[in-house]
N, C-alpha and C positions, 0 to 999 in steps of 0.2 A: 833256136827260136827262143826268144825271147817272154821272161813269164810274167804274165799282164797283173798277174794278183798284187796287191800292193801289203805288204808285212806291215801287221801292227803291231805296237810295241807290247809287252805283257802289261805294262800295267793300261794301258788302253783296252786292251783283253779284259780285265780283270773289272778295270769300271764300269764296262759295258756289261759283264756280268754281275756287278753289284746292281745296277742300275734294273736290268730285268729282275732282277730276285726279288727288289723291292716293291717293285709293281706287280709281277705276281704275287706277292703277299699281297700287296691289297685287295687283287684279286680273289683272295683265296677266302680272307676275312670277311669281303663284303657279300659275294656270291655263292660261299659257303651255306649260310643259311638260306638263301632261297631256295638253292638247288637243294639241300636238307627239305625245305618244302615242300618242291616239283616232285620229287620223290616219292615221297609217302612214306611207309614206314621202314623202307630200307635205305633211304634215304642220308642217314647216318652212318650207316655201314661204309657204301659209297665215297659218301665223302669225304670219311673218314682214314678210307683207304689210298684215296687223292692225296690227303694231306701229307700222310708218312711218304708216298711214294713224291710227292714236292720235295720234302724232308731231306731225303736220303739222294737226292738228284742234287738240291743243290747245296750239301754238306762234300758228296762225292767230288761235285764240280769243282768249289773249291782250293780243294787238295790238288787236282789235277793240273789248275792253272799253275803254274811254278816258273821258278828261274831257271833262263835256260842254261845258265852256268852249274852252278848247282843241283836244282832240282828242288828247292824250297819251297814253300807254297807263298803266293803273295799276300794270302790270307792270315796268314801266323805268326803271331808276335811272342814270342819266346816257348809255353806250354798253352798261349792263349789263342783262340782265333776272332778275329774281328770283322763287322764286314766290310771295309774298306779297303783297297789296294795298297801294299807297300810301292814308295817311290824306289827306292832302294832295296838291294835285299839286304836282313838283317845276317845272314850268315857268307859271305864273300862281297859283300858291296859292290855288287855290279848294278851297275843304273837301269831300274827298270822302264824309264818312261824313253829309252832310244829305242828305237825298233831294230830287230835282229840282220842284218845286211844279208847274212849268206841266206836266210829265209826264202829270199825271191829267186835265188839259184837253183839252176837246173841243176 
């Protein structure tokens, strides 16, 4: 049987989660202080504890998206991380924007 999911390439992965991170930041920035408002005086606490736990979700995420040859992050550029997708990876130069063939195999 044939598998209907269709593989997308890491760095597609990787834009798509650039793309959400940045919208949830603005997220975070704009309705951060309201919801600090809505709240009252715990309100800081809250959301405060939203924002680490933003933080550590998509610093974690990051790291995780990688090449599937090596295992590098597409995120990191020598000791640096950035947030945009590598097309290539910097440590074996496998093309990240082909999508993985054996991916849709059973």
């Amino acid at each position: 049987m044939a598998n209907s999911r269709i593989s997308k390439s890491p760095y597609t992965r990787g834009k798509r989660f650039m793309v959400l991170g940045l919208l949830s930041m603005l997220l975070v920035v704009w309705g951060g202080p309201t919801l600090v408002d809505m709240l009252g005086p715990w309100g800081g606490a809250i959301v405060g504890g939203l924002a680490v736990i933003w933080l550590l979700g998509g610093g974690i995420g990051s790291f995780l998206l990688g090449c599937p040859r090596c295992g590098k992050s597409l995120f990191m550029r020598g000791m640096w991380s950035v947030p945009w997708p590598a097309r290539t990876c910097s440590r074996c130069g496998n093309d990240l924007t082909v999508a993985d063939r054996s991916a849709g195999k059973a």
